[in-house]
C-alpha positions in Angstrom: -36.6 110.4 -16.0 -34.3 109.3 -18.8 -30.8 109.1 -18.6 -28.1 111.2 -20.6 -26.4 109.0 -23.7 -22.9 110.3 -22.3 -23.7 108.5 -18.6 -25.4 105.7 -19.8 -22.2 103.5 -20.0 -21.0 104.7 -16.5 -24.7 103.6 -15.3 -24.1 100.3 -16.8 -20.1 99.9 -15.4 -21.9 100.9 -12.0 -24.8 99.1 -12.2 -22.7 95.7 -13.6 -20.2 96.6 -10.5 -23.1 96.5 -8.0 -23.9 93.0 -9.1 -20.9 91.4 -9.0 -20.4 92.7 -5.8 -23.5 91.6 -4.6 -23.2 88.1 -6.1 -19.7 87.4 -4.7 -20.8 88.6 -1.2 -23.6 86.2 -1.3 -21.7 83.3 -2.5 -19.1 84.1 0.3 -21.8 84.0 2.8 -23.4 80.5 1.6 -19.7 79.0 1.3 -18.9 77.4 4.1 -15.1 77.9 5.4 -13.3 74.5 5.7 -12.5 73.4 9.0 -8.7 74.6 10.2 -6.6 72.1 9.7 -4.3 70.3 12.9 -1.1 72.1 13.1 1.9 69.4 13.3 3.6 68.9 16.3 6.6 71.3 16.6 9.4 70.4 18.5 10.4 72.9 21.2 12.9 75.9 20.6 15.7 74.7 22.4 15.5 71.0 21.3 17.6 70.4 17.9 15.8 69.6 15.3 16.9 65.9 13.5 17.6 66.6 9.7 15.6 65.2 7.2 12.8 63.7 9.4 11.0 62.2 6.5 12.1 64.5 3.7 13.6 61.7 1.6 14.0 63.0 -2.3 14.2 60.9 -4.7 16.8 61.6 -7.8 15.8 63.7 -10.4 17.4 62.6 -14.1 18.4 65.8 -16.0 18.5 65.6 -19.5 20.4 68.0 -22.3 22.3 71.0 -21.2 20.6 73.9 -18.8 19.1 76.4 -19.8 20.9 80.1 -20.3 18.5 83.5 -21.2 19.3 85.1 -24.2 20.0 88.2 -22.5 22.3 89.8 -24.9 19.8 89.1 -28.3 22.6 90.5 -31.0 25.2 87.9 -29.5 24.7 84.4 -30.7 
């Protein structure tokens, strides 16, 4: 049984689609899924919460002017 020169490429998309398909399923299968990580400690909903428990940012030095978008491209 030979197939029609006009199909051929849709047999090879579908055959090349199978594949993949195939080939990531099985990879997915082997993989194994990391173990769930320990959710912190939340503190309840009618406690306040403290501010910045442990977010301390350090300064950031900005250098030359800030940016602005062209959005206008005949104005200069």
């Amino acid at each position: 049984m030979r197939v029609r020169e006009s199909n051929r490429n849709l047999l090879l998309l579908g055959t090349f689609t199978l594949l993949s398909v195939a080939a990531a399923g099985l990879v997915a299968l082997l993989d194994q899924a990391p173990a769930p990580a320990n959710p912190a400690p939340r503190p309840a909903a009618n406690q306040a919460s403290a501010p910045n428990q442990g977010l301390a940012q350090t300064p950031v030095r900005i250098v030359g002017i800030p940016f602005v978008p062209n959005t206008n491209p005949r104005q200069r």
